[in-house]
N, C-alpha and C positions, 0 to 999 in steps of 0.2 A: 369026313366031308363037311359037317356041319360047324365043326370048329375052323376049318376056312373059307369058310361063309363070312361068319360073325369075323372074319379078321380085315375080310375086303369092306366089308361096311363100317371096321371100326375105323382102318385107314380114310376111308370117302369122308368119313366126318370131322374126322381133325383137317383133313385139307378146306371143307368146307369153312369150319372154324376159322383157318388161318386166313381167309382170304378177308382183304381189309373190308370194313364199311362204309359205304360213300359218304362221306359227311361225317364220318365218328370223331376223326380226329378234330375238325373244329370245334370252338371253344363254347360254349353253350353260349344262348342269347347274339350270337355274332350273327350280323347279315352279310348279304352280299354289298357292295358299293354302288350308287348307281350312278351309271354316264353320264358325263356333264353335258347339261342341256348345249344347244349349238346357241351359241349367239346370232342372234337376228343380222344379216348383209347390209352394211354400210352402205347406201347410194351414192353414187359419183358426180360428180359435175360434170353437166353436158359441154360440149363446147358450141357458143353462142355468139361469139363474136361473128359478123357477117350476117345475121338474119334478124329479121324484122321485129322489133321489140313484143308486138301483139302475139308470135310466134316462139320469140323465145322466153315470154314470162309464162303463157300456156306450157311449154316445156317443164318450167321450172315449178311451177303451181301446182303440176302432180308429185312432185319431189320432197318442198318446204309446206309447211302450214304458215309463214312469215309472211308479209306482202313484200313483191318486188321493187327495190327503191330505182329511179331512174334518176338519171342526171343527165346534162350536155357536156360533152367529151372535150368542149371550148371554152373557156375561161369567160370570155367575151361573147359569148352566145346564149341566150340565156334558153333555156327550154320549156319548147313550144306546149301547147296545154292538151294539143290534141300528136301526140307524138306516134300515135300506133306505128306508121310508116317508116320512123324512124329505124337508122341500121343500128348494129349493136358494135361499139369499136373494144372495147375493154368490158370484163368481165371479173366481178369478184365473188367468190373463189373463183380462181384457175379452174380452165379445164382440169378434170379427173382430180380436181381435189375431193377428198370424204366431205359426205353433205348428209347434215342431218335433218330432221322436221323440223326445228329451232333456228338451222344455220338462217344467215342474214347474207341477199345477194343483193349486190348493187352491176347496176350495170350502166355504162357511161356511154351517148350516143349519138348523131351525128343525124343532121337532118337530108333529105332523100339529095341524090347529089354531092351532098359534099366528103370529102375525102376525111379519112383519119387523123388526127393530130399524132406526131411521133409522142407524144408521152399523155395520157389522159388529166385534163386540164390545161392544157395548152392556149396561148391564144393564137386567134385566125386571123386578126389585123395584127401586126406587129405595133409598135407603138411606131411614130416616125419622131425621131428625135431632132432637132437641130442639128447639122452634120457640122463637127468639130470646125471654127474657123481656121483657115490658113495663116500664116504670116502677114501680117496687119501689113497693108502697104503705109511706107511714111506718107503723110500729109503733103497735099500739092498746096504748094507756096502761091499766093495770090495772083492770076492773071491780066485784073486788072490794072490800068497806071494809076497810081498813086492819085487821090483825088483833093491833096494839099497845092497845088501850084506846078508845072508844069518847070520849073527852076529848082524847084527842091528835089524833082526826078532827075535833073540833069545833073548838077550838083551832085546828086546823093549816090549817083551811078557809078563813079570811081572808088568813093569810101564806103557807100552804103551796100556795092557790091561784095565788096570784101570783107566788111563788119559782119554782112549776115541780119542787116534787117527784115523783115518780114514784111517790107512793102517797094523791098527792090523789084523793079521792072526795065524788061530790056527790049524794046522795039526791034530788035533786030543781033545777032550774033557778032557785026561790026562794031553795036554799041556796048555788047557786051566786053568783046576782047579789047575794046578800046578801055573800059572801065578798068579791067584788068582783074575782070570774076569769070573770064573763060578757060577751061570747058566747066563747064557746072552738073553736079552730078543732080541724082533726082532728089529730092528735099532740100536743096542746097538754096536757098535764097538766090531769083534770079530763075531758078528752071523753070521752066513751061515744056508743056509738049511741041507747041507750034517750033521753039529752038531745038528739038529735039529731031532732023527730022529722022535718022536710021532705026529711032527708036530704041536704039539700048539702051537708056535710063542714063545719058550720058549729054547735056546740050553745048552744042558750038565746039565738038572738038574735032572738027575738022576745018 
């Protein structure tokens, strides 16, 4: 009886023996690894377009340690010194961009009333340019009668109508077709409006 005593307890201790030891198998000197810290949350860009600059740099103030740069969103507008009122049209960063305590926010703005420029920097007067000339009209040929002699117009009315000088004058459509410079178109030495009367740029050809 007493030699199967001593046989169950010799068994119990080798199973004892066998079972592993927590930590034996590591290497001596080895630690555990420890978890990497969490990186600090990136703060976002509010979106600030539409509210009032006193409004949205308070926003921002809690966000950056930077100051907030302001500008007028118009080229040609220049900004006012007391702008709190002002609305907020463009924002940099973008909404929901990452923003840090360093980042630099500009914000571009519009005074109470007035509307957005479609791209920030705009101007709000257009320039007014000169609007491209049209087709130069020809030069109107002297209306006056020649003020050499009253005989060098009558004279010069048959040659001078048809030569094309620059001080033919026609009293009348009869004196013209008689000269034999009608119909006369508009620049043609000889036209006037008064012979012209249908007004196509055409005198005495009827």
């Amino acid at each position: 009886m007493a030699a199967l005593v001593g046989a169950v307890v010799l068994l119990g201790s080798g199973c004892e023996d066998a079972a592993p030891k927590k930590g034996a198998d590591k290497p001596a000197g080895a630690t555990t690894p420890a978890a990497p810290a969490a990186s600090p949350s990136t703060a976002a860009m509010p979106t600030l377009v539409g509210q009032k600059f006193t409004d949205a740099e308070a926003a921002v103030k809690k966000l950056v340690s930077r100051a907030v740069e302001a500008r007028s969103a118009y080229s040609d507008v220049p900004l006012a010194a007391d702008h709190a009122a002002w609305a907020v049209c463009f924002q940099t960063p973008a909404a929901g961009s990452p923003l840090e305590p360093s980042s630099a926010v500009e914000l571009s703005l519009v005074a109470p009333g007035k509307p957005c420029p479609d791209k920030a920097g705009a101007a709000l007067a257009p320039s007014k340019a000169p609007a491209a000339s049209r087709t130069p009209a020809p030069p109107k040929p002297k209306t006056s009668p020649p003020t050499d002699g009253g005989s060098t117009g009558g004279d010069g009315g048959g040659s001078g109508g048809v030569s094309g000088g620059s001080s033919v004058y026609f009293k009348s459509c009869a004196e013209a077709k008689a000269a034999g410079a009608a119909p006369m178109r508009r620049g043609q030495p000889g036209y006037r409006d008064a012979l012209d009367r249908d007004k196509d740029g055409i005198a005495c050809d009827k």
